[in-house]
N, C-alpha and C positions, 0 to 999 in steps of 0.2 A: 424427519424434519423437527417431529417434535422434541427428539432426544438432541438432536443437536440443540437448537434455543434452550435446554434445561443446563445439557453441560455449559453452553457457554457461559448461562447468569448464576453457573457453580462457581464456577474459573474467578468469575469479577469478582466475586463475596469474598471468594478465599482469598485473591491476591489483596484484598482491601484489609481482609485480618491480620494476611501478612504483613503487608505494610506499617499498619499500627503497633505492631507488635516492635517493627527494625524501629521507628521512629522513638518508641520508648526508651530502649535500651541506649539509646544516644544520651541520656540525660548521665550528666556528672554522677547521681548518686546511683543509679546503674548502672556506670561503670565501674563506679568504687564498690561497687558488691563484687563485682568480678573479681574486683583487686583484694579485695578480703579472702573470696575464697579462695585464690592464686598463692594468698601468703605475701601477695606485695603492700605491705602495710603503709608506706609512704608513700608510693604514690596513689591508694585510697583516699590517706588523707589530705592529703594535698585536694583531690575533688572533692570529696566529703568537706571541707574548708568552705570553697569555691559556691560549693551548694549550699549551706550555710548561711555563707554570705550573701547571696539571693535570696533565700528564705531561712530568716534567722529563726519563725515561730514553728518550723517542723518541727517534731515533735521525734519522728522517725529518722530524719538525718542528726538530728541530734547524739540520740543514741548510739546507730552508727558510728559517728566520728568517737565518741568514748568507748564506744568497743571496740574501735581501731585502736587508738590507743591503750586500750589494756593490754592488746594481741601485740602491740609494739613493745610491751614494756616500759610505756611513757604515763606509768604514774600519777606524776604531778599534774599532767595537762589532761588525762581522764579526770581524775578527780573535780579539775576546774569546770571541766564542761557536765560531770553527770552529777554533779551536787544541786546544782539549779534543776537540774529535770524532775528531782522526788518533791519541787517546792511546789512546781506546775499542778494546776488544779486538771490538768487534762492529762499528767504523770501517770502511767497502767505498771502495770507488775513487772515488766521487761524493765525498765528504769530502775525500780530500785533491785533489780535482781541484779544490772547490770554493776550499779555502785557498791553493793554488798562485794561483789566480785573483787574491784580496786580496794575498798576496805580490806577485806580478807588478806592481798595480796602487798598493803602494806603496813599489812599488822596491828590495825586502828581496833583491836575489838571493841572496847568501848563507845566508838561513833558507828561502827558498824550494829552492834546489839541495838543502840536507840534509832539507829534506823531503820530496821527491822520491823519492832515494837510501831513505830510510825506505820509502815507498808502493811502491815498484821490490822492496825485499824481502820486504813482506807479500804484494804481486799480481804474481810475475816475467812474467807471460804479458797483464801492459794494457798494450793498443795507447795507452788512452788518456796512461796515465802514461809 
């Protein structure tokens, strides 16, 4: 009797982890990771956008949607959206790693080097930067 009451209030915890877990995954910008990793870069951003547009100050979907865009080959509309992220006082190393990336890829070294030199004295201790 007693192993039964333990499996059962096993069962209820799990299916409740379960749950939260399906319910997350529902959200626009975990779908658009799906869609990143798939290779379907439009319609990431297309959600990536969506979610965006609910929460303009992510900081995280932001990113995301210029790193769709870089993975699209859309340049110009990375650049638009990851120039403001190195401005952001809450901007980490993934930001400017990502904008170096769209500099690099269209040929800017000069805004790309002084943005560097910028990321170099916000993080002096990234290996990455």
């Amino acid at each position: 009797m007693k192993y039964c009451i333990l499996v059962t209030g096993l069962l209820l915890s799990l299916s409740g982890i379960v749950y939260a877990q399906q319910a997350d995954s529902t959200l626009p910008e975990n779908k658009a990771k799906t869609f990143l990793r798939q290779g379907d870069y439009t319609n990431a951003i297309m959600l990536l956008n969506r979610a965006a547009a609910a929460k303009p100050n992510d900081l995280g979907i932001q990113k995301d949607l210029a790193y769709a865009y870089y993975m699209k080959r859309d340049f110009a509309k990375g650049l638009e959206v990851a120039k403001p992220l190195v401005k952001r006082s809450d901007a980490d190393v993934q930001s400017f790693q990502i904008l170096g990336m769209i500099f690099k890829a269209v040929e800017e070294r000069k805004e790309c080097e002084k943005m560097y030199k910028e990321g170099l004295r916000r993080f002096p201790n990234s290996g990455v930067l």
